[in-house]
C-alpha positions as CSV (number, residue, x, y, z in Angstrom):
1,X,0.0,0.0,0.0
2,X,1.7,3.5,-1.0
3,X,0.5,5.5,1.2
4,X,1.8,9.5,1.5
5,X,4.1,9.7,4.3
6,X,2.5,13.1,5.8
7,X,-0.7,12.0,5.5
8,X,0.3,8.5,8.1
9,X,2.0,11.4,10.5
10,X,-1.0,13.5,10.0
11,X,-3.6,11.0,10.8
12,X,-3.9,10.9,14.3
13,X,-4.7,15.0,14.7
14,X,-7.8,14.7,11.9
15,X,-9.0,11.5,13.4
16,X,-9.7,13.5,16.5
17,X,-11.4,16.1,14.1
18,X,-13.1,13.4,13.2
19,X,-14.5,11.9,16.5
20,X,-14.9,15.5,17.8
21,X,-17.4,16.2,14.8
22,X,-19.1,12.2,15.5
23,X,-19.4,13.5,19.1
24,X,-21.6,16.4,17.8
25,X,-23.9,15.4,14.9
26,X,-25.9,18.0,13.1
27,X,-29.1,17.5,10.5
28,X,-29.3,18.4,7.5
29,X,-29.1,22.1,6.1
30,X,-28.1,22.1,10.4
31,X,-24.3,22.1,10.1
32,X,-23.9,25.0,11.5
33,X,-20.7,24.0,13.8
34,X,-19.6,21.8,11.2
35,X,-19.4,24.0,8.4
36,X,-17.2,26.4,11.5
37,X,-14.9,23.2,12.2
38,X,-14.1,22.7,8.5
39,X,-13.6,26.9,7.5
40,X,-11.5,26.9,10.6
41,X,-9.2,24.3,9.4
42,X,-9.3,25.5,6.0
43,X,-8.3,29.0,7.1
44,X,-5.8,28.1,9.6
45,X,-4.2,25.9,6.2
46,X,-4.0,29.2,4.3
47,X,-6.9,28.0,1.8
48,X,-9.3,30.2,0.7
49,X,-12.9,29.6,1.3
50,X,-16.7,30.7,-0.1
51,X,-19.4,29.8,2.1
52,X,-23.4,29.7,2.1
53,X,-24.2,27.9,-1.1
54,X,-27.0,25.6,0.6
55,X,-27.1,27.2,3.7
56,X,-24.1,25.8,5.4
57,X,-22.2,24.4,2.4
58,X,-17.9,25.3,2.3
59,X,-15.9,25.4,0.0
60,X,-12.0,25.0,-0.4
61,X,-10.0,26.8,-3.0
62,X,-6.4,25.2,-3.6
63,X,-4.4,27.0,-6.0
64,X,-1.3,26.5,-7.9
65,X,0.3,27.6,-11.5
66,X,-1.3,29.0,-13.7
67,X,-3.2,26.6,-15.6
68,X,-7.1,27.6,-15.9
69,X,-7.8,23.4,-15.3
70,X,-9.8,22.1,-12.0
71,X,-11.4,19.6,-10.5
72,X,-13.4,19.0,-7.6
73,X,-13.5,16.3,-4.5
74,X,-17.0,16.2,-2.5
75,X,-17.5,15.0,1.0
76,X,-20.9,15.6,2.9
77,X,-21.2,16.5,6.7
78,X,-24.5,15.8,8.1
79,X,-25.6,13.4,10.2
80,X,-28.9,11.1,10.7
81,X,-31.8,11.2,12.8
82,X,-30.5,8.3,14.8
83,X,-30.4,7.6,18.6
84,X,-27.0,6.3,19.1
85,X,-26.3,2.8,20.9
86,X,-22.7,3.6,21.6
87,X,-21.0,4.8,24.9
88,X,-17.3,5.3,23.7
89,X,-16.1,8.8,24.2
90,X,-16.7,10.1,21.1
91,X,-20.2,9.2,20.9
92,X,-23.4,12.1,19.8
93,X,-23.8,14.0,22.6
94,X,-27.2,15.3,21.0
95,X,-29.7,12.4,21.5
96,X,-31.6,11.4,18.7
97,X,-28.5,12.8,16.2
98,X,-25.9,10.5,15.0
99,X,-23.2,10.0,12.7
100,X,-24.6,6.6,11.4
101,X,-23.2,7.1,7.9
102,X,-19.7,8.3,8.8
103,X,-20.2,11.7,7.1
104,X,-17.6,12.6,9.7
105,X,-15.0,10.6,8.5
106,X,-15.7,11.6,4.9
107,X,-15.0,15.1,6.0
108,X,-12.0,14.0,7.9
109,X,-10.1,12.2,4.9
110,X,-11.0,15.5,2.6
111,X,-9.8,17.6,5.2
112,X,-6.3,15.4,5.4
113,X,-6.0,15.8,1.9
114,X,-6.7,19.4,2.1
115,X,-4.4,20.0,4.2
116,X,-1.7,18.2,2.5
117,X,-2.2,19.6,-1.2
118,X,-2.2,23.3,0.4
119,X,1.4,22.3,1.7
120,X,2.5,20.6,-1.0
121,X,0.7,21.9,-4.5
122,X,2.3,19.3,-6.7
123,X,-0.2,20.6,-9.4
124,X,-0.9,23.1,-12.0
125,X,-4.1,24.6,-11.4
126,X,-7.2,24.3,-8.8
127,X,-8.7,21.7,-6.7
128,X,-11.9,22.7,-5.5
129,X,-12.8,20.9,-2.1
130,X,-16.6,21.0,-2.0
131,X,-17.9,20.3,2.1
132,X,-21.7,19.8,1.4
133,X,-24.4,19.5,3.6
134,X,-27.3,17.1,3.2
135,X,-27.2,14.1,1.8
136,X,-29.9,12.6,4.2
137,X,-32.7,13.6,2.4
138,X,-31.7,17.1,2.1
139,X,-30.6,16.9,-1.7
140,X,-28.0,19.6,-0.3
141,X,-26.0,18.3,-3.7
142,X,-28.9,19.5,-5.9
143,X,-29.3,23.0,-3.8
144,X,-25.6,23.7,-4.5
145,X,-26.2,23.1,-8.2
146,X,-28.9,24.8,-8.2
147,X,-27.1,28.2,-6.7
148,X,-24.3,27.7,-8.9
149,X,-21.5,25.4,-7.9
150,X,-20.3,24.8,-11.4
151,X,-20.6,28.3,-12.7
152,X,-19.0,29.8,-9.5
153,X,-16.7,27.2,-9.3
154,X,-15.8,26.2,-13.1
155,X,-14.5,22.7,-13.4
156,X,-13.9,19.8,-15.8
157,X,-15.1,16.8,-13.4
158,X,-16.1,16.1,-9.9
159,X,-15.5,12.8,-7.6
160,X,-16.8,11.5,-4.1
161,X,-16.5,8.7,-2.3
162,X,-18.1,6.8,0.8
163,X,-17.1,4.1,2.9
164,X,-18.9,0.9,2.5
165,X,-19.0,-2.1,6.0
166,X,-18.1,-5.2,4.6
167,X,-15.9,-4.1,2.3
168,X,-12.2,-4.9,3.9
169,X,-10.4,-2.0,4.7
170,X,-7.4,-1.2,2.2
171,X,-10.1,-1.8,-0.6
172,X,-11.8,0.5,-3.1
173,X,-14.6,0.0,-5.6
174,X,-15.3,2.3,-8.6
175,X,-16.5,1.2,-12.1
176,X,-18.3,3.3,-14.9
177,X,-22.1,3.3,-14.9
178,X,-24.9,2.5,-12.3
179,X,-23.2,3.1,-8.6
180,X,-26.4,3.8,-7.3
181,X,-30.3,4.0,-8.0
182,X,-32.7,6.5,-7.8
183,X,-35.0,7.2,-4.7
184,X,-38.6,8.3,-5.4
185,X,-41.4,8.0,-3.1
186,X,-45.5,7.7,-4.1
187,X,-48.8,8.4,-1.8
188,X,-51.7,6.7,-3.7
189,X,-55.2,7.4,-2.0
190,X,-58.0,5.6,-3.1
191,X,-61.2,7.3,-2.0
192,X,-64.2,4.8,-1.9
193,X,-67.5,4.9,0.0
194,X,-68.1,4.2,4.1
195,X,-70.9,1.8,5.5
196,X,-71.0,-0.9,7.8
197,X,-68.5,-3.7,7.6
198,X,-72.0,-6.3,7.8
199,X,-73.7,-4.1,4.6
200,X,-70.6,-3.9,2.5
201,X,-72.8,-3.6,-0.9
202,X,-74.7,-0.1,0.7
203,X,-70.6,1.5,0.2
204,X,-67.6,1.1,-2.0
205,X,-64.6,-0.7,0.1
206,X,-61.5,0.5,-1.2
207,X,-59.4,-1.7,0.7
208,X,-59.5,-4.7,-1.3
209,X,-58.7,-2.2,-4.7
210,X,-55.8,-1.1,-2.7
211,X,-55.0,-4.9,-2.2
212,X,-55.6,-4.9,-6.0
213,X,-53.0,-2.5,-6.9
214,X,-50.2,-3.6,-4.4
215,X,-50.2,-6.8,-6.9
216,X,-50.7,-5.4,-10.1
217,X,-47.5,-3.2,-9.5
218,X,-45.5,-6.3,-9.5
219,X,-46.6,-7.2,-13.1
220,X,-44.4,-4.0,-13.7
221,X,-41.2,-5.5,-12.5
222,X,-42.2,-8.8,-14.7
223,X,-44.3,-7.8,-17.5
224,X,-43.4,-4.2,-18.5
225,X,-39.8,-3.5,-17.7
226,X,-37.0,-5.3,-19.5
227,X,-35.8,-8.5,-17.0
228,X,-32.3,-7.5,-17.4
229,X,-33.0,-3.7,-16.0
230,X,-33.1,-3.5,-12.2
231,X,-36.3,-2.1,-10.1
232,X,-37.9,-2.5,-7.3
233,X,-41.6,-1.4,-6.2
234,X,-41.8,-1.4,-2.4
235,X,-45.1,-0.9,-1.3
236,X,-44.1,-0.3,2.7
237,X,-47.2,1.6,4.3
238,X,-50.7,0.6,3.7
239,X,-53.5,3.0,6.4
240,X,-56.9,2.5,6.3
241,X,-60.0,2.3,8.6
242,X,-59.8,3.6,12.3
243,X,-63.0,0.3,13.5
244,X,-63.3,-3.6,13.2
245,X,-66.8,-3.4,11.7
246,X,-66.9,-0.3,9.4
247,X,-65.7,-0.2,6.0
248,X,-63.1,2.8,5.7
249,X,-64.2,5.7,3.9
250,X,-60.4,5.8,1.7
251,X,-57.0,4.0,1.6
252,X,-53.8,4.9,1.8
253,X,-50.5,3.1,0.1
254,X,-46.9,4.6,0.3
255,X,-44.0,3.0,-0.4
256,X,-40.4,3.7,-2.9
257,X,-39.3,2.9,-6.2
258,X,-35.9,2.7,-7.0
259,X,-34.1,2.2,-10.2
260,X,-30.7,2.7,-12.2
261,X,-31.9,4.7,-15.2
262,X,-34.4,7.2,-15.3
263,X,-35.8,5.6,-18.4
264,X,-37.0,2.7,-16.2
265,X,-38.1,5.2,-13.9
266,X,-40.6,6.6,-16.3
267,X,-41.4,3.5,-17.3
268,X,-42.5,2.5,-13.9
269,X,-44.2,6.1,-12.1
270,X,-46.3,6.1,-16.1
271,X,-47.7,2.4,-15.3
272,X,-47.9,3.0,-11.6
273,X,-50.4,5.9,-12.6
274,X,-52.5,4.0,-15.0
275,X,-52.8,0.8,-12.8
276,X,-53.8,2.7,-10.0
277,X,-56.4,5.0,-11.9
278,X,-57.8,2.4,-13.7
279,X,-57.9,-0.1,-11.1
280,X,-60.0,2.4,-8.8
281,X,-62.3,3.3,-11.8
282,X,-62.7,-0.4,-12.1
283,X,-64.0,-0.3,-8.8
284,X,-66.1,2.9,-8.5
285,X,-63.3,4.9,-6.3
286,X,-61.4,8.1,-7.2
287,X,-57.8,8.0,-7.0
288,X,-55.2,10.3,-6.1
289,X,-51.8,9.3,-7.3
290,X,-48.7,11.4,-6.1
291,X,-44.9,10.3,-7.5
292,X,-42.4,12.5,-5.9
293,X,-38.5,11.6,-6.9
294,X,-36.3,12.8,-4.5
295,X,-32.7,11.7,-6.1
296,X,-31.6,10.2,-9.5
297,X,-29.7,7.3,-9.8
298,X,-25.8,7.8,-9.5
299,X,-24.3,6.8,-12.8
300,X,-20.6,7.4,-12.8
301,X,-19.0,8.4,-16.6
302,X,-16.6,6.2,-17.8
303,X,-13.6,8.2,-18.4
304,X,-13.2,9.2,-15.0
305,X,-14.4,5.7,-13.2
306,X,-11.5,4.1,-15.3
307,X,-9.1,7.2,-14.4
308,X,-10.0,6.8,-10.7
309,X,-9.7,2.9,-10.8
310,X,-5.9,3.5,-12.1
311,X,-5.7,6.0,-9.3
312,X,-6.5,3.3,-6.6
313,X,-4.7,0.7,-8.2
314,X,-1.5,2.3,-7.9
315,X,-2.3,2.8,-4.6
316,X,-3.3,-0.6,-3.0
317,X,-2.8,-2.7,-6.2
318,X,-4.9,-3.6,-8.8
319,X,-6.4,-6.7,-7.2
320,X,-7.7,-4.2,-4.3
321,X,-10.7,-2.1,-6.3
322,X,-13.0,-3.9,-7.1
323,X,-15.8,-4.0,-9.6
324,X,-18.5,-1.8,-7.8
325,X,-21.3,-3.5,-7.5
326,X,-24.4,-0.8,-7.8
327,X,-26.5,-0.2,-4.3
328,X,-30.0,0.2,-4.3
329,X,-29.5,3.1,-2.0
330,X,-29.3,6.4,-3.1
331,X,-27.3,9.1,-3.1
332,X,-27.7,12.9,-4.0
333,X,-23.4,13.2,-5.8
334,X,-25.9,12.3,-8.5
335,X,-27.3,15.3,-9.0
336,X,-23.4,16.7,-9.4
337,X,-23.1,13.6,-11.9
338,X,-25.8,15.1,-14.3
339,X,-24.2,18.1,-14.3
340,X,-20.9,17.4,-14.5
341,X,-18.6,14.0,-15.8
342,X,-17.1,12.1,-12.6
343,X,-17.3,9.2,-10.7
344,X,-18.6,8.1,-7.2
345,X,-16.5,5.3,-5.5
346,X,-16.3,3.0,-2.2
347,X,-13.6,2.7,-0.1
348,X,-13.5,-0.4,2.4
349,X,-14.6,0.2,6.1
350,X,-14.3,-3.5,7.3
351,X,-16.5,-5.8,9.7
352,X,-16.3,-3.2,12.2
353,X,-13.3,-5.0,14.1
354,X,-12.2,-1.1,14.7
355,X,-14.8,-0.3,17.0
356,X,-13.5,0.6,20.2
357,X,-14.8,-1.0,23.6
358,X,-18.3,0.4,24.5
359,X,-20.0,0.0,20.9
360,X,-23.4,-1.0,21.2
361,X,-24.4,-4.4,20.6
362,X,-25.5,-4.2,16.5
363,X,-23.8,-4.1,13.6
364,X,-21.1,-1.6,12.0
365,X,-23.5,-1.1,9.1
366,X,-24.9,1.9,7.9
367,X,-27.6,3.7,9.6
368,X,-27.0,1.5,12.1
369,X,-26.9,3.0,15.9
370,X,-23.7,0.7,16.6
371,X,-22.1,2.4,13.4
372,X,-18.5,4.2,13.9
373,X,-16.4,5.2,10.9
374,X,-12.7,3.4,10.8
375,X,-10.1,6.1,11.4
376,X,-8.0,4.4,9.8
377,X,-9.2,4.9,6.2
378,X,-8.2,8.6,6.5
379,X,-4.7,8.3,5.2
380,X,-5.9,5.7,2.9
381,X,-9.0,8.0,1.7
382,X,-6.6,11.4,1.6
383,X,-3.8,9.7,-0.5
384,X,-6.5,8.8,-2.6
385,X,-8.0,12.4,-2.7
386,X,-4.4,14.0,-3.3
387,X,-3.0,11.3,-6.0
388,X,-6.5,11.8,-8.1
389,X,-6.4,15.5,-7.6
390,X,-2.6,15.8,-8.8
391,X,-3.1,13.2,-11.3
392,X,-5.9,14.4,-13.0
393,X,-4.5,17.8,-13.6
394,X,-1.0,16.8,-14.4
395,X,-2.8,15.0,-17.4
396,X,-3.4,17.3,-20.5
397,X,-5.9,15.0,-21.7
398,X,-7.8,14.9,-18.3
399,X,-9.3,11.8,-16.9
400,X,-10.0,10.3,-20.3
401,X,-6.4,9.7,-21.3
């Protein structure tokens, strides 16, 4: 493993960055002491920072030369809404607030590099370290977009990364395409007609057409979409009736859909429509369908997944990244991927051997409220950071060469 010297010496002073940010969680569009912690480092490194785009979004400007080239590395701050199990003594002091997705220790290893390129500057041109707020439902990635990231901050491609529990530490997976899916969310309401539960044919029962649609939405999966295209339809909340022996007035499903292209996407939310309107007009009810998609499926470009995988290779060996096998989870660096060519990769966090004494009893998983993030990735994840950052812009042909 070829690991920057600096960044091994180095390590110890951002993991306690690190636990010191995991022992004070903030929401999202909430990082208000975050976003401090990371412009104070920043500042106290001599980089420049802009601050506010998505409320409490910072960002890192790291000069050198005078090429006009860029590119940007993204690591998100916030936390979950997640009592934590742990009693270590780094653990959230804000109940119900938890670093269950080790946000913090993304921060930490873009911090390391930061530090380390502002020091060193073994480039020509600008590396643009992007500290956005939330990913947990938030879509802070969308509301920097939105308020210009890319027009303020002009650059070829941008990269992130997360860690990923069961991966072994010293690993990395990147590879082009799906990384992850989409996340969208429905509310169908199927309005029938009241009575008693003994004189069903005096009203319109709209339970049984809500059972009706639950399966028909499968035929979707098997019938409409091509096999070979990954979906799922997870119908996860069904309300209705509020007595044993009347027949409810309306019904209520809710559930997720998630997906790796949007194609299938509209493929899906257009037949979800029509099997829940016709289904309810088969039945006498109204219906009211609502589709709201919250993020769009992370598809990494292929010049810079292959550019990063040479990257990692030369820094744990090739037979260390792995083909990146795409998670039906979501994640809101897409909305920076339809915008701008870049990849989104995993780095290794292990079995959660790294826990120290006073974890809580479940898993090292994510969202888990036993989760910690292994400090020991941070030199890993900051070499990483600084040999793509130098390495993309010492190549005149950018990532795709």
């Amino acid at each position: 493993m070829q690991l920057i010297d600096s960044l091994v010496t180095q390590a110890a002073g951002i993991a306690a960055v690190r636990r010191d940010l995991h022992a004070h969680p903030e929401l999202c569009f909430h990082e208000v002491r975050t976003a401090e912690v990371v412009a104070a480092k920043l500042t106290e490194w001599g980089i420049p920072i802009h601050r506010g785009l998505a409320a409490t979004g910072v960002i890192g400007i790291v000069k050198n030369g005078t090429s006009s080239r860029a590119v940007g590395l993204r690591a998100d701050m916030d936390a979950l809404p997640v009592t934590e199990l742990n009693t270590f003594a780094h653990a959230s002091q804000h109940h119900g607030k938890m670093h269950a997705c080790g946000h913090d220790g993304h921060t930490a290893m873009l911090l390391a590099a930061a530090q380390h390129l502002a020091k060193n500057r073994n480039f020509d041109g600008t590396v643009y370290l992007i500290f956005q707020p939330a990913e947990e439902g938030g879509g802070g990635a969308r509301e920097m977009v939105k308020e210009g990231l890319f027009e303020q901050f002009p650059m070829e491609a941008v990269f992130g990364m997360h860690n990923w529990p069961g991966m072994k530490a010293g690993q990395f997976a990147v590879s082009p395409g799906p990384a992850m899916a989409s996340s969208s969310e429905f509310t169908i309401t199927i309005k029938g007609k009241g009575g008693h539960a003994a004189l069903p044919h005096t009203g319109i029962d709209p339970v049984p057409v809500g059972c009706e649609m639950v399966q028909a939405f499968q035929t979707i999966l098997t019938r409409n979409k091509k096999p070979a295209d990954p979906g799922v339809i997870s119908v996860t909340m069904i309300h209705a009736g509020e007595a044993v022996n009347v027949v409810p007035d309306q019904c209520e499903l809710r559930g997720t859909v998630r997906t790796f292209s949007l194609e299938v996407l509209d493929l899906i939310e257009s037949r979800m429509r029509s099997i829940a309107e016709h289904v309810s007009a088969a039945h006498q009810c109204e219906c009211d369908f609502r589709f709201h998609r919250n993020y769009p499926p992370t598809i990494n470009s292929a010049d810079e997944a292959n550019f990063a995988r040479r990257v990692m290779a030369g820094i744990v060996g090739e037979e260390n990244v792995l083909v990146q096998e795409p998670a039906m989870t979501a994640e809101d660096f897409s909305f920076m991927l339809l915008a701008k060519p870049g990849a989104y990769a995993f780095i290794g966090n292990g079995d959660g051997a790294h826990r120290d004494m006073h974890h809580g009893a479940g898993p090292c998983t994510l969202h888990n409220a036993s989760y910690d993030f292994n400090d020991d990735l941070i030199p890993l994840g900051a070499t990483c950071w600084v040999q793509l950052a130098e390495q993309f812009l010492q190549n005149p042909k950018g990532a795709a060469a």
